[in-house]
N, C-alpha and C positions, 0 to 999 in steps of 0.2 A: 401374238400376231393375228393371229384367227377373229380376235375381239378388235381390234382396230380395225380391219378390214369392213367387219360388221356395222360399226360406229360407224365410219367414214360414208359407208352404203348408207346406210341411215341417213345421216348429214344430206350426202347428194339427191336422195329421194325427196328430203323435205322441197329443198333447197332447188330442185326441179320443180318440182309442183308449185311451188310462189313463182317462180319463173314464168310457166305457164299461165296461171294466172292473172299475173301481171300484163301479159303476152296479149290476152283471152279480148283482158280493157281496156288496152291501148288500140285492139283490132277495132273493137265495136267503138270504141268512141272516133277513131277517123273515119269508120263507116258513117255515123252519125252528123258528122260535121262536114262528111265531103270528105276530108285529107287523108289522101290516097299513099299518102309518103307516109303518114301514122298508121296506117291500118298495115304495111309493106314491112313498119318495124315493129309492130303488132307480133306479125305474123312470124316474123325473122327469131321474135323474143319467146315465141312459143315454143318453136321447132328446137332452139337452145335449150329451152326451159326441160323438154321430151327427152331431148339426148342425154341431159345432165339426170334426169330422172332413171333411165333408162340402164345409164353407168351405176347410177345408184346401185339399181335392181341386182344386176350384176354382180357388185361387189359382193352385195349380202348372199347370193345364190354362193358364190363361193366358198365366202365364211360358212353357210353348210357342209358344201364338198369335203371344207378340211376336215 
């Protein structure tokens, strides 16, 4: 159980960080072009990105505790 948890943390850390990422290029290229609807889902894709990274964190903090 302990080691799943860890994986899974794992997983979501990655799996956030490309999120963000993702999130980071999508901002600056509607900054760049004007499109203010792409930079909003930019934005929107980062903040996902953070949370899901953040559960990551989490999960593996756990798999310590146990």
């Amino acid at each position: 159980m302990a080691d799943d948890l860890n994986r899974e943390g794992l997983k979501d850390q990655v799996k956030g960080a490309v999120k963000e990422g993702e999130g980071h290029v999508r901002d600056a290229v509607g900054g760049l072009t004007g499109d203010t609807s792409e930079q909003l889902k930019g934005k929107g894709q980062e903040l996902k990105g953070k949370a899901q990274r953040k559960l990551g964190e989490a999960e593996t903090d756990a798999d310590r505790d146990i």
